[in-house]
C-alpha positions as CSV (number, residue, x, y, z in Angstrom):
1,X,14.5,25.8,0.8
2,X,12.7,22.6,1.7
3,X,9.1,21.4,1.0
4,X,7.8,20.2,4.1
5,X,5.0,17.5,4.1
6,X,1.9,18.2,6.2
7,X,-0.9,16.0,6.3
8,X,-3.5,14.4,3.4
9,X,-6.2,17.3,2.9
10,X,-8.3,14.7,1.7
11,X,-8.5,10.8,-0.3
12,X,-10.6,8.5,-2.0
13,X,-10.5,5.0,-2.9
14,X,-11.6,3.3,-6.4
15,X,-12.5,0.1,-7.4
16,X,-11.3,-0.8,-10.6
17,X,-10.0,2.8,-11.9
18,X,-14.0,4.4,-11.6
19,X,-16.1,3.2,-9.2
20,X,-15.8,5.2,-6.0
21,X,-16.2,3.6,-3.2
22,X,-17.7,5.4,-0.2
23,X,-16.0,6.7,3.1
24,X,-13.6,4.5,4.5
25,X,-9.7,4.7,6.2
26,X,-7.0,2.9,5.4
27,X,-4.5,0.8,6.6
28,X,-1.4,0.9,3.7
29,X,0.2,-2.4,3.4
30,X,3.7,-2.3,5.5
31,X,6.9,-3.6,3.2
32,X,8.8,-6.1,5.0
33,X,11.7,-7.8,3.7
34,X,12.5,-11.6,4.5
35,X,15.5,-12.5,6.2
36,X,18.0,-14.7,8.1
37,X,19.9,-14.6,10.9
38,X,23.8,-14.8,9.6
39,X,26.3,-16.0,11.9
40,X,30.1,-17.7,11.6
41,X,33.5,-17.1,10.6
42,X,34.4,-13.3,10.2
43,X,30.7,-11.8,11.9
44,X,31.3,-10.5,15.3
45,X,27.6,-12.1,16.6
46,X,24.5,-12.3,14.6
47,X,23.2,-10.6,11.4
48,X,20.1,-10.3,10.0
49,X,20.4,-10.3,6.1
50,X,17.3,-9.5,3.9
51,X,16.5,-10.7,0.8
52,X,16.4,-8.1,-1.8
53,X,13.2,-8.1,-3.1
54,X,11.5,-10.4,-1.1
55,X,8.5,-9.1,1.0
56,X,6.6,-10.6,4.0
57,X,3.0,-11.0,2.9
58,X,1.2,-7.2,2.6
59,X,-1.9,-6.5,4.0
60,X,-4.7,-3.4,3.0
61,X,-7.3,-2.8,5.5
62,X,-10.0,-0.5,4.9
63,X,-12.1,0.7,8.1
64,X,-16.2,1.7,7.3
65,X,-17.7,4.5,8.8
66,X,-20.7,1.5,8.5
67,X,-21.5,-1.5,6.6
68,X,-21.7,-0.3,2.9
69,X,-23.0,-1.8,-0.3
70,X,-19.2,-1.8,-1.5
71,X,-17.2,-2.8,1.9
72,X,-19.7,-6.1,1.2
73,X,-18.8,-6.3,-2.7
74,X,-15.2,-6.2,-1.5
75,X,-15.7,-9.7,-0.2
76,X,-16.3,-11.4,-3.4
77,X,-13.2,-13.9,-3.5
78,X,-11.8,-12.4,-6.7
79,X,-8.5,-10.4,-7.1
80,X,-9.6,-6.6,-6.8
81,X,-8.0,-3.6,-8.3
82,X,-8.2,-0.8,-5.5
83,X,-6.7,3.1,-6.0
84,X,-6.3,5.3,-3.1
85,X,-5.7,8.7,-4.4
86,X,-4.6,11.4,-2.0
87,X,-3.9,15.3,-1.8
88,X,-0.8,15.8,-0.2
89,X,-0.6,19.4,1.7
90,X,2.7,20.9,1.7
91,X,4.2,23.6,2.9
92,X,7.3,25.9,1.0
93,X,8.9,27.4,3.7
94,X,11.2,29.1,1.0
95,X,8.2,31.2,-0.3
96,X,5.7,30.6,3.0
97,X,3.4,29.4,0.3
98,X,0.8,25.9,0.5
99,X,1.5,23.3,-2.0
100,X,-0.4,20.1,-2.9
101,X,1.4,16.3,-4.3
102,X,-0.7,13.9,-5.4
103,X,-0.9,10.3,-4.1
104,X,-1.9,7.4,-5.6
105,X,-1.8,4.0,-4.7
106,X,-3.0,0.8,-6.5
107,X,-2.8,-2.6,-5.4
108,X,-4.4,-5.8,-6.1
109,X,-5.4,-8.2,-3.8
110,X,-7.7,-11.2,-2.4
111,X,-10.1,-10.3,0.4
112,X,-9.2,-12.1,3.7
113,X,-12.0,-10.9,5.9
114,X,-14.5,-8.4,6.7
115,X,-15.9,-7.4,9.8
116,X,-19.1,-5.8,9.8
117,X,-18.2,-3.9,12.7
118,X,-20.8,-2.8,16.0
119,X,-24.1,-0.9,16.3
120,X,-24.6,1.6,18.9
121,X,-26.3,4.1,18.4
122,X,-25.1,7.5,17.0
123,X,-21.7,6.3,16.4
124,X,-19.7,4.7,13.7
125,X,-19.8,1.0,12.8
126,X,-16.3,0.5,12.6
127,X,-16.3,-2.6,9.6
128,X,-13.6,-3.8,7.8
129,X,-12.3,-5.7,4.9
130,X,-9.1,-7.0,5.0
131,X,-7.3,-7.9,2.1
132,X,-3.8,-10.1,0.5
133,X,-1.7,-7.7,-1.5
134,X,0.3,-9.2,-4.4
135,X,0.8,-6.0,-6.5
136,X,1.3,-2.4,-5.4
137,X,2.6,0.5,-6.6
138,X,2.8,4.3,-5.8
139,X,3.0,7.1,-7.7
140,X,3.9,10.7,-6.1
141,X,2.8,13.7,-8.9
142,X,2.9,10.8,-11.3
143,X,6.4,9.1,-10.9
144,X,6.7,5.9,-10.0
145,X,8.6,5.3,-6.8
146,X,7.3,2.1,-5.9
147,X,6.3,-1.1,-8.2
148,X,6.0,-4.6,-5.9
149,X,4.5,-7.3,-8.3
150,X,5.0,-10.7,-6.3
151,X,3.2,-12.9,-9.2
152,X,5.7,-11.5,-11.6
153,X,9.2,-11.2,-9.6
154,X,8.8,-7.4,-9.7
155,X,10.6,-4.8,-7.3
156,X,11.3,-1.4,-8.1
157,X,12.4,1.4,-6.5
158,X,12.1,4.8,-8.0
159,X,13.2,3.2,-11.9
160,X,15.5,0.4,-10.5
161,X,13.9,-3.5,-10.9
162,X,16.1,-5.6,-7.8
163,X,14.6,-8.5,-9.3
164,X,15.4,-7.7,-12.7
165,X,18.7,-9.8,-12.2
166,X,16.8,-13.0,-10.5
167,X,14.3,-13.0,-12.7
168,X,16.9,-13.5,-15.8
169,X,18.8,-15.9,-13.7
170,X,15.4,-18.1,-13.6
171,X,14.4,-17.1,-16.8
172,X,11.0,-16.0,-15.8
């Protein structure tokens, strides 16, 4: 019987492995591949083709409750190291039962901007920081499904590397 995802019970994010970073959502870079209209001789019309491996720039965005000591920190221009680790609530509809998965995403990027957000009162601030993502991967329970490393001509798919073949061909 299937094990049906729910919702994330809870998450945190990290600076740097340790350094927890206070209450904040996120907006998880979208994966975008490049491509190019192909047209001509044996195409009925117009196709896009992507490029294997080759993303659209990635952007994390995390939202503050308020202006924080670390949503400021964030804006140091300086590649950061960020983990968002999640609980994953599951459901076993084989044995009725709750399960959890855990998430965890790392990526590395440049800040691009931070808003400090509003003040009213007895709401939240809304802030943000913004950053460029050159390097992300996921884990789910531990295994690695996803490994983007632009700097270093890295895409991988749960074990495979699409740019492993590229990257010999330039002898990177």
């Amino acid at each position: 019987m299937p094990k049906r995802s729910e919702r994330v019970i809870d998450y945190s994010v990290f600076l740097g492995g340790k350094e927890y970073l206070g209450t904040a959502t996120a907006d998880l870079p979208e994966i975008a591949f490049l491509s190019e209209t192909t047209k001509g001789a044996g195409i009925a019309g117009e196709l896009d083709a992507p490029s294997p491996g080759q993303t659209s720039a990635m952007t994390l965005t995390l939202n503050w409750n308020t202006v924080e000591k670390a949503s400021l920190k964030l804006l140091a221009p300086i590649v950061h190291e960020l983990d968002l680790r999640a609980s994953i609530q599951k459901f076993d509809t084989g044995t009725n039962e709750y399960m959890e998965s855990a998430l965890k995403v790392t990526v590395r990027g440049r800040p691009l901007s931070g808003g400090l957000g509003g003040l009213e009162a007895a709401t939240a601030m809304s802030s943000t920081t913004a950053f460029s993502i050159n390097y992300i991967k996921v884990l789910i329970d531990g295994e690695e499904v996803l490994e983007i490393d632009k700097l270093n001509y890295i895409y991988k798919v749960i074990g495979v590397d699409y740019l492993a073949k590229t990257r010999e061909n330039l002898a990177l």
